[in-house]
Backbone bond lengths (Angstrom), bond angles and torsions (degrees), N, CA, C in turn:
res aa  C-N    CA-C-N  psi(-1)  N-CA   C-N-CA  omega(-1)  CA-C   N-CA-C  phi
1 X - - - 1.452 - - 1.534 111.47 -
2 X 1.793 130.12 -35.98 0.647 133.80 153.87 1.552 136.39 -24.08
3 X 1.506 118.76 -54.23 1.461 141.49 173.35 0.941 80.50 -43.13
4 X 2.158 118.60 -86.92 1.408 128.38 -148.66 1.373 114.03 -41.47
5 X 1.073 129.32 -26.27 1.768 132.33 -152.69 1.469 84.88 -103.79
6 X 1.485 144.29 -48.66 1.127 139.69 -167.56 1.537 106.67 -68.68
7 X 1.394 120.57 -35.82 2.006 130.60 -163.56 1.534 73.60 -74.70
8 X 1.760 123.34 -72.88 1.335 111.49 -151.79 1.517 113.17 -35.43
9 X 1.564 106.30 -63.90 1.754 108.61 -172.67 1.492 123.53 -62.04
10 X 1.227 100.68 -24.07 1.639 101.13 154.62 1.454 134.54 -42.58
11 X 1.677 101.27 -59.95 0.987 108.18 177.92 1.264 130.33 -106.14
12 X 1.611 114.99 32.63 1.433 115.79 155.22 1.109 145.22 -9.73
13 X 0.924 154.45 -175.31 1.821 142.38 132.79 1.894 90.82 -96.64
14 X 1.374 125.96 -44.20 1.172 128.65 -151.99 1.886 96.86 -76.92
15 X 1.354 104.30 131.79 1.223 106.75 175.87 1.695 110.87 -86.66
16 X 1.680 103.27 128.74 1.825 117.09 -162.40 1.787 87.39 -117.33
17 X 1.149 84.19 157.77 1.752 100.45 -170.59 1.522 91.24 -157.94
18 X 1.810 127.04 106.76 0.852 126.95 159.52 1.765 115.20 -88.20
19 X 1.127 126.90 138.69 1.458 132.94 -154.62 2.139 99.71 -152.06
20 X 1.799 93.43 107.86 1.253 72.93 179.49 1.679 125.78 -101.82
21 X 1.843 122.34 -166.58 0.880 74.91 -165.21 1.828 146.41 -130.39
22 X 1.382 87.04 87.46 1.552 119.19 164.08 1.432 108.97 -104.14
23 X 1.476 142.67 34.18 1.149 132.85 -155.96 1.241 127.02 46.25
24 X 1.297 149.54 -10.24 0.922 129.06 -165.07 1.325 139.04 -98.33
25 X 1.395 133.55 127.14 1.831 115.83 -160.38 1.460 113.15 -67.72
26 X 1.239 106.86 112.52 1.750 115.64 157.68 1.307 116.85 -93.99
27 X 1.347 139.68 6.50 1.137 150.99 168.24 1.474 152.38 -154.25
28 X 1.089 123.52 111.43 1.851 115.31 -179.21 1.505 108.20 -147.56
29 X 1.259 79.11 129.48 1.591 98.79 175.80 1.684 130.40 -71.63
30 X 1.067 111.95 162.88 1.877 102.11 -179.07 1.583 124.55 -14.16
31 X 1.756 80.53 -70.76 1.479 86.05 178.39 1.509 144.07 -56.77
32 X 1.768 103.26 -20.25 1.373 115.01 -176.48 1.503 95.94 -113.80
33 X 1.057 125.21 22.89 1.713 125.78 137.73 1.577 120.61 -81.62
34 X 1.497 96.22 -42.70 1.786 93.94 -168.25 2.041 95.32 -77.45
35 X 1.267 107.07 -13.71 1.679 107.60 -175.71 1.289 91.21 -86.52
36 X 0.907 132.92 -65.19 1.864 112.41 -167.35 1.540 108.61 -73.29
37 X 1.368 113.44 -16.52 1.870 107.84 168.48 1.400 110.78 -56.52
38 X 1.266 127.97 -36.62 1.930 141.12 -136.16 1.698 73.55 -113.69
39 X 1.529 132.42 3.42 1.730 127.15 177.48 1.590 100.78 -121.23
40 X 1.169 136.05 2.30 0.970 108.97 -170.20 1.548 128.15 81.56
41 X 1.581 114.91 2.83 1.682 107.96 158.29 1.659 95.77 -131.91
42 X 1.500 103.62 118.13 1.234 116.41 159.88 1.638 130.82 -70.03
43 X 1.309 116.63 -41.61 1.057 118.58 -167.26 1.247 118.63 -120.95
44 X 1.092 126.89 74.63 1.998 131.26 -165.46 1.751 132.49 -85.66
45 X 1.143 79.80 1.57 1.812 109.06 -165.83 1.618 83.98 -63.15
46 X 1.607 121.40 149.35 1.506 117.43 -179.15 1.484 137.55 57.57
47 X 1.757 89.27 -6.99 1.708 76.10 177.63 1.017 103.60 -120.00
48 X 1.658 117.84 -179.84 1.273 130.66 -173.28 1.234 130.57 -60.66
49 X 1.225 146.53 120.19 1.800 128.48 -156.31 1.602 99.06 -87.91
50 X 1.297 116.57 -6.98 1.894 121.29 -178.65 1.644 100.03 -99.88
51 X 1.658 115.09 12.18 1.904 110.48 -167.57 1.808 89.97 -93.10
52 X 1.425 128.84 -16.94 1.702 137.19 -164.48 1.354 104.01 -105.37
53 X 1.642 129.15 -39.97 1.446 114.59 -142.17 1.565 90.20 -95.79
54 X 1.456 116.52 169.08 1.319 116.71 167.83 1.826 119.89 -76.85
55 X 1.141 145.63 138.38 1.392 157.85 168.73 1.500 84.96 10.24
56 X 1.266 126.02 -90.36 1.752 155.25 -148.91 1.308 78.55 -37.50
57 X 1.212 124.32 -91.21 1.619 128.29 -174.44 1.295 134.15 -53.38
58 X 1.390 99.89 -19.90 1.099 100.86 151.07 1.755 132.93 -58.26
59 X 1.108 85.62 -67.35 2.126 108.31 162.92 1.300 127.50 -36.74
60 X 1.822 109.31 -24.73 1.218 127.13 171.25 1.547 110.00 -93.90
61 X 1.115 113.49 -33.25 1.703 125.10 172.67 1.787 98.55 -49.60
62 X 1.374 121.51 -55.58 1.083 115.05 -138.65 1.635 104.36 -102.39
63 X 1.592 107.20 -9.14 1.224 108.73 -171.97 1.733 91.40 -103.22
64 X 0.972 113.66 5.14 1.666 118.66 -174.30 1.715 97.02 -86.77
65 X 1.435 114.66 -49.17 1.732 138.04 -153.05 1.606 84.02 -79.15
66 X 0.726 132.14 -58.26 1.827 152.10 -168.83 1.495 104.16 -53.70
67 X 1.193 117.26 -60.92 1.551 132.94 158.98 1.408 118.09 -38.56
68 X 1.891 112.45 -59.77 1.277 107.64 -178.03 1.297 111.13 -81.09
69 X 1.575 132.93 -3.08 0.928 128.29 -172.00 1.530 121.05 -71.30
70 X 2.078 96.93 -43.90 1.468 100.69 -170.42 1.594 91.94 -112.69
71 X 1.426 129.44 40.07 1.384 106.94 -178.74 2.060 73.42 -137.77
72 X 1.182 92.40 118.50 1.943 106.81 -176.71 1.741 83.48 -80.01
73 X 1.435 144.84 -62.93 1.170 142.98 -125.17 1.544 95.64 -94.07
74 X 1.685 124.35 -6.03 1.368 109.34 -168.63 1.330 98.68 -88.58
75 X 1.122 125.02 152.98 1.454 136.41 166.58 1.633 123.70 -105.96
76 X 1.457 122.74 -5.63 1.240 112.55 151.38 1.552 94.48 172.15
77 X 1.449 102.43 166.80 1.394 99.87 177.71 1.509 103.55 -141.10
78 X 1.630 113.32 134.74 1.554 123.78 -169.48 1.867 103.31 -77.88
79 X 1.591 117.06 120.12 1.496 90.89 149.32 1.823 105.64 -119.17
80 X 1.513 104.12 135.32 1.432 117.80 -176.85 1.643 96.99 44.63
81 X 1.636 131.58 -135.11 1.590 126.40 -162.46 1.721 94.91 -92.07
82 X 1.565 127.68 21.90 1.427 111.19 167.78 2.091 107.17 -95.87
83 X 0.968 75.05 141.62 1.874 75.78 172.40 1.547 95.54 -121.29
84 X 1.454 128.14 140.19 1.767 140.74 -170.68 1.378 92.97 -136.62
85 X 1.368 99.58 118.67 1.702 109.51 -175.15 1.277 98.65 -120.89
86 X 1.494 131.35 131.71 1.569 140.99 -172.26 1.733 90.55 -75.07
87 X 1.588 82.42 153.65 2.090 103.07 178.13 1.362 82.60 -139.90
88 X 1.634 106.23 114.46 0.998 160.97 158.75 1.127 149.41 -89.31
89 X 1.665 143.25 95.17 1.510 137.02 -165.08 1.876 98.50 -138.91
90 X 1.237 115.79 113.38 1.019 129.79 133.66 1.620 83.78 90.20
91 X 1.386 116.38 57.73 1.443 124.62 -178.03 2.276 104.43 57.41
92 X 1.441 134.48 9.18 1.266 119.08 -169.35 1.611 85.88 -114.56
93 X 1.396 100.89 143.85 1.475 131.34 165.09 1.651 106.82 -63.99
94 X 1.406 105.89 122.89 1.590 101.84 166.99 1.392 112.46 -119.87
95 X 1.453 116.22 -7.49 1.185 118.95 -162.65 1.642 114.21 152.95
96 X 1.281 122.18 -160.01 1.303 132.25 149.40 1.357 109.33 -151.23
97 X 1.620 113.11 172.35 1.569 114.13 163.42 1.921 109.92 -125.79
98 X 0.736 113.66 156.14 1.591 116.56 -165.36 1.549 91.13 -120.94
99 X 1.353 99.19 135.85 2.021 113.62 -176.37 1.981 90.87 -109.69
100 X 1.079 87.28 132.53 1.964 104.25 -170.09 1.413 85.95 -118.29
């Protein structure tokens, strides 16, 4: 069942960016490889997801993570076409991933 759940998110159309949470990307799927390839960052694995965006988005990144961090009941928060959905186990923050 594992595979299946991994092929599906792979092959999305929707570009997923798991980011844990210290900012940093531990994950992207197909689609949000060939989207940040067609930008000019190939390789994002380990780095900071606040080291690319400008300040503004940044500020929204962090007040978004902060939100899902101490608010258990929110289920995601939109900035402009990013949506950041909290990853969650047993009430602890691990991160989120943002659907582009």
């Amino acid at each position: 069942m594992e595979k299946i759940l991994i092929n599906i998110v792979e092959n999305m159309k929707k570009s997923i960016v798991f980011v844990d949470e210290y900012n940093t990307i531990r994950y992207l799927n197909n689609s949000a490889k060939k989207y940040y390839e067609k930008r000019n960052y190939p390789d994002l694995i380990g780095k900071s997801v606040l080291s690319f965006h400008d300040q503004n988005l940044n500020e929204k990144i962090q007040m978004a993570t902060r939100m899902l961090k101490n608010n258990i009941s929110l289920e995601s928060v939109e900035i402009g076409k990013i949506r950041i959905f909290p990853v969650r186990s047993d009430e602890k923050f691990y991160g989120y991933y943002m659907e582009i």
